[in-house]
N, C-alpha and C positions, 0 to 999 in steps of 0.2 A: 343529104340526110334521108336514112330509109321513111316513107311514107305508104297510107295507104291511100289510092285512089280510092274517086268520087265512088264509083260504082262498089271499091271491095269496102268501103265505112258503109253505105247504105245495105252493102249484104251481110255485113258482119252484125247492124243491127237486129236487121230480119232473124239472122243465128243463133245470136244471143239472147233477145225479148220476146220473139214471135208478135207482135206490136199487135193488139184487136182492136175492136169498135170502142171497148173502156178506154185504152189508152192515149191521152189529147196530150201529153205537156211531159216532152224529154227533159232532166235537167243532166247540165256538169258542176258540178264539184269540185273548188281547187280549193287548197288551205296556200298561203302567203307567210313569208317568212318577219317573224314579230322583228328582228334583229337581223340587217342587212350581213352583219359577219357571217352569219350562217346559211347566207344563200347560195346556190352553188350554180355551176351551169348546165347538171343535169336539171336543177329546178326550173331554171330560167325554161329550160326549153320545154318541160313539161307543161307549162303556164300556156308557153306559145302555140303546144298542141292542144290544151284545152280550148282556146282563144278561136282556133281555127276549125276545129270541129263544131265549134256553137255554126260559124258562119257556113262554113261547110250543112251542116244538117240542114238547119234552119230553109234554106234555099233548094233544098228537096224535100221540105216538112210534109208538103202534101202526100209524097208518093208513100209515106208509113200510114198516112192516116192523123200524123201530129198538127193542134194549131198551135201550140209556141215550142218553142227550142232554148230555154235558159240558161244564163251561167250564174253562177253562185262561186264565192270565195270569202274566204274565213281566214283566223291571226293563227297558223300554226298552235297544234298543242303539243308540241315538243317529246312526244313519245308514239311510238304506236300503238294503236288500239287503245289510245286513253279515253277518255270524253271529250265527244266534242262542245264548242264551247255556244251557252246560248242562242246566239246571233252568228244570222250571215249576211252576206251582201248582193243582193241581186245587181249584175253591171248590164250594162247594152255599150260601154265603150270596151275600148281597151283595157285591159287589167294594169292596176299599180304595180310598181315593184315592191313594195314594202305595205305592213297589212296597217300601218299608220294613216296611211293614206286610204285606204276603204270609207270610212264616214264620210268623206268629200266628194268620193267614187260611184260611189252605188246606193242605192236604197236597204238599210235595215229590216231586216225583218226577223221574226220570232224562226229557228230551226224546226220547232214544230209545224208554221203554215208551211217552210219547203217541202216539208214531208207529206204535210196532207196535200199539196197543190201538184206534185208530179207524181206520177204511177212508175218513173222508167229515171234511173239516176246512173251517171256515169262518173267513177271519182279516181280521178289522175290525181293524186294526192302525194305528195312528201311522203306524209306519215299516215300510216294506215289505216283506214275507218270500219276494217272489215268487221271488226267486234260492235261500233256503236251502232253501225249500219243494219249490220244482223238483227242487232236488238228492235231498232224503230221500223224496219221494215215488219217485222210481226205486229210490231202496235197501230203502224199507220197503214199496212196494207201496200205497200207499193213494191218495188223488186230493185234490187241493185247492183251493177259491176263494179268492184271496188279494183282499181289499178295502182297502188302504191309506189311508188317509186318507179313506174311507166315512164320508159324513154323510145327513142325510136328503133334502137337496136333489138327491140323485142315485137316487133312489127313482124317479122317472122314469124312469130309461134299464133299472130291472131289467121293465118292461112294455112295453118295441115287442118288433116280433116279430123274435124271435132264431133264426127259421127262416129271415127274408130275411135275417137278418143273418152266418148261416151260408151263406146260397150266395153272398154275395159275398165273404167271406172266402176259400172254396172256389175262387172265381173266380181272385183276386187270387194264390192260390198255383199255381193252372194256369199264370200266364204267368212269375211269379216263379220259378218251380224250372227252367226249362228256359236262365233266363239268366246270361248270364257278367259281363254288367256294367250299369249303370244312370246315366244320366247324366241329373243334377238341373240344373237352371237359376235363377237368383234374382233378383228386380228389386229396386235399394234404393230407396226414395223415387223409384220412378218415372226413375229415370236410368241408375244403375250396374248392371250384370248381373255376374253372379258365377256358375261353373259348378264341379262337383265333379263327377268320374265315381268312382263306387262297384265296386268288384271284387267280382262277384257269383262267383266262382271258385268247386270245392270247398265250396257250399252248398244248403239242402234252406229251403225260409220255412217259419211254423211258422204255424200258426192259432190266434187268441186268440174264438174263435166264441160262450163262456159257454156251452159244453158240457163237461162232462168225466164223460163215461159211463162210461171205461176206467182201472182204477188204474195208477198209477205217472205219473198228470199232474198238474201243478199249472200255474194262470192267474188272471189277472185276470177279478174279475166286478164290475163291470160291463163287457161283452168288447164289440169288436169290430173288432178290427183282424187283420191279415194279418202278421209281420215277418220279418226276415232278417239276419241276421249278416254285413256286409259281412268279406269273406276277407283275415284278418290276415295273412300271411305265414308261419306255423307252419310248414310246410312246406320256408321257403327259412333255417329255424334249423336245422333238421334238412340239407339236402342241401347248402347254400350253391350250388345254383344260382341264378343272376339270373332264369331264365324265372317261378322260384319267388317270384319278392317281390309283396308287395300290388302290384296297382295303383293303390289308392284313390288319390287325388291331386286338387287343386285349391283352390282358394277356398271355405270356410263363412260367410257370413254369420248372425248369429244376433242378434235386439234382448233386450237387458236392460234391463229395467226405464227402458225410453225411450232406449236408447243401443243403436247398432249398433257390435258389434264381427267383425272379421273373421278366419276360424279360415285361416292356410294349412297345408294337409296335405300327408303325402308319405308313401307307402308307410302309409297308414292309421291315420297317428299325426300331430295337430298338434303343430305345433314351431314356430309362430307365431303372434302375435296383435297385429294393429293396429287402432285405430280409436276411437272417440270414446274420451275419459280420464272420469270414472277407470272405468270398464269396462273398458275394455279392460287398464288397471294389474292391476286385480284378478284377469282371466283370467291374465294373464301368471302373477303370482304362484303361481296354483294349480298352471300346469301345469311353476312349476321347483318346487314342493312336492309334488307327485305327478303326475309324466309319465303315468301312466298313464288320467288321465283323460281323456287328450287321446287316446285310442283311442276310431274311430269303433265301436260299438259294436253299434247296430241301426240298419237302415232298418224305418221303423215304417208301414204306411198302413190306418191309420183308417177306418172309414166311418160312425162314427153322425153326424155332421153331418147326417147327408143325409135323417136320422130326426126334424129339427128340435131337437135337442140343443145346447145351447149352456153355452160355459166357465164352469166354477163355481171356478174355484182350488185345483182338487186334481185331479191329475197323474191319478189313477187312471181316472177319467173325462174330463180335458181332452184326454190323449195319444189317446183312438180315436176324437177327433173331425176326425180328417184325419192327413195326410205329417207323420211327424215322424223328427228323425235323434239318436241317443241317443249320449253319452259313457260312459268308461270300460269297466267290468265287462260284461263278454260272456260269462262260462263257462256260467252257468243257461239260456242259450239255444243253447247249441251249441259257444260261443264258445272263445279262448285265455286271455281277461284272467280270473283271479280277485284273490280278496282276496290271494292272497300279492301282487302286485305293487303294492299300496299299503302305505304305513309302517306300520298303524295297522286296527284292524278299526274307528274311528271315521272314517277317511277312505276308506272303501270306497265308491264313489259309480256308479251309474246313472241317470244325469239325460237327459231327453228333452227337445229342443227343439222345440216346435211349429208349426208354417209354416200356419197360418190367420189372416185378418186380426184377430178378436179376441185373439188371443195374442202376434202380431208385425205390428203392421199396417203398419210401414213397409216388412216384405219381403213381396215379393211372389212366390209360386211362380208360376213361367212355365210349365216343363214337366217332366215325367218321362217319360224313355224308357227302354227294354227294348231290352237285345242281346243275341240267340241267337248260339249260336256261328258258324252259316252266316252271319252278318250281318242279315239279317232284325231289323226292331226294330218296336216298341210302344207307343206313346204312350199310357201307362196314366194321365197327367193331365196337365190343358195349362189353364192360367188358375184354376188352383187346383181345375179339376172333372173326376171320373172319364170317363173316355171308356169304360168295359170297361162299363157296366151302366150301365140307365136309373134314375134316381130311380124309389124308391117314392111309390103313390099315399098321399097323407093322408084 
């Protein structure tokens, strides 16, 4: 199993925290499966890297400057980026298999003291915390890696260098913040094209660089993407003028699992879906079962691809491998949608679709262009490749 040695965990902290004289008390983060059916052996083993970087850190705590090293685990909440729930569990033994067994395991404590008690949280999680973590790191002040679905096959991508990986992120938000809108292009099988323009209004992109030197952030690590909150309309709830409504609008094409279904939007919410059965059945269902997923949600763009990284099957690392366009939940990024606008904290959903040939290879991304408000525009990718920055040398 790929691992990282003592020396590349203790550098990669220094890379990611920049650890200072404030910061005494790293925690990890695992969630536990409520239901043994659903536990798998990518879990299992992400448990046992949690497990081992507590003991691992802990036994060079001094050399960051840390006095404790914790681990924390919680009952799965069975979606990503839902809430998390109440209570965690502080362990010093081994982890349980099953989160029944925590009250007998560990010490209970309120989620809010874990939040005021570490400044530096690390979370190998199942399910993803990146939205609730976002949130409490603004309120509690502290910073965080959120790792969702982190196994060891992704142990690669925490060693390229994430100093070029930050100045193209840096890049990609120079030309991003200054635009009002973005218009995607899509080839299906090489015949149909499909366009969406994206309403970049009333927006700031944010950087997912796999730094977070400063408290009150929390992101994905393994980082490297740029994104941005296409502009939901918020504003035209509040004023009811027209100038005010999304623009998003157009045609989404997206492949499942070998079938292309096509997403049509309007004012930045789908409210249709045709195209191969039963995929396309299914999307329908979801979105008269919860409209709100059909809110575009982030324009996502990627660039470890271009680092020789390639898709392993977990989202965490597949989505910063290129252009991806995300459903639902927006508020952890900026956005309007949270959990109240779905029925259910188990249908709370941020799902990314991804536009590289390994992930959808029958779409094909044609281009991405950039509108300034003087009209002035940007071709930031055209045939699937960056046009802002040259490949790194290998």
């Amino acid at each position: 199993m790929n691992q990282l040695d003592v020396q590349e965990l203790m550098g990669l902290l220094r890379s990611v925290f920049s650890p200072g004289k404030a910061d005494r008390v790293l925690g990890i983060l695992v969630d536990l499966p409520r239901n043994p059916k659903t536990d798998s052996a990518r879990w299992r083993e992400r448990r046992g890297i949690a497990s081992s970087w507590r003991d691992t850190i802990r036994s060079r705590a001094s050399e960051l400057g840390l006095q404790e090293v914790l681990l924390f685990a919680y009952p799965d909440v069975g979606s990503n980026n839902a809430d998390l729930p109440q209570t965690a569990y502080r362990l010093e033994g081994p982890l349980p298999d099953i989160a029944s067994e925590l009250p007998v395991s560990g010490e209970a404590l309120p989620f809010d003291q874990v939040f005021s008690t570490c400044q530096m949280l690390l979370a190998p999680t199942e399910y993803s915390t990146t939205a609730p973590l976002k949130n409490a790191a603004r309120r509690f002040n502290f910073r965080a890696a959120t790792m969702p679905g982190f196994i060891s096959d992704m142990i690669p991508a925490l060693r390229i260098d994430y100093n070029e990986v930050s100045r193209r992120c840096r890049l990609l938000k120079e030309h991003l913040d200054p635009a009002v809108g973005a218009r995607v292009r899509f080839l299906v099988d090489n015949e149909r094209e499909y366009q969406m323009q994206f309403d970049l209004r009333h927006r700031s992109a944010h950087l997912s660089s796999g730094r977070f030197p400063d408290p009150g952030v929390a992101g994905n690590l393994p980082s490297g993407e740029t994104y941005i909150v296409p502009y939901e309309g918020e504003l035209y709830r509040q004023s009811g003028d027209a100038e005010d409504k999304s623009r998003t609008a157009g045609e989404l094409p997206v492949e499942i699992s070998g079938k292309v279904v096509v997403f049509s939007i309007r004012e930045n919410q789908a409210f249709q879906v045709q195209g191969e059965e039963d995929a396309a059945a299914c999307e329908r269902l979801h979105l008269q079962r919860e409209p709100a997923y059909g809110n575009m949600a982030e324009l996502g763009f990627g660039v470890l691809g271009d680092f020789g990284l390639t898709p392993i099957n977990e989202i965490l690392l597949d989505e910063k491998l290129g252009f991806h366009v995300a459903f639902g939940r927006s508020d952890h990024f900026g956005g309007d949608i949270g959990p109240d606008r779905f029925s259910s904290p188990a249908e709370v959903i941020h799902l990314d679709r991804i536009y590289i040939p390994a992930t959808q290879p029958r779409i094909r991304l044609v281009d991405v262009t950039l509108t300034r408000p003087d009209g002035e525009t940007t071709t930031v990718i055209r045939d699937g490749e960056y046009q802002i920055f040259a490949r790194p040398k290998n």
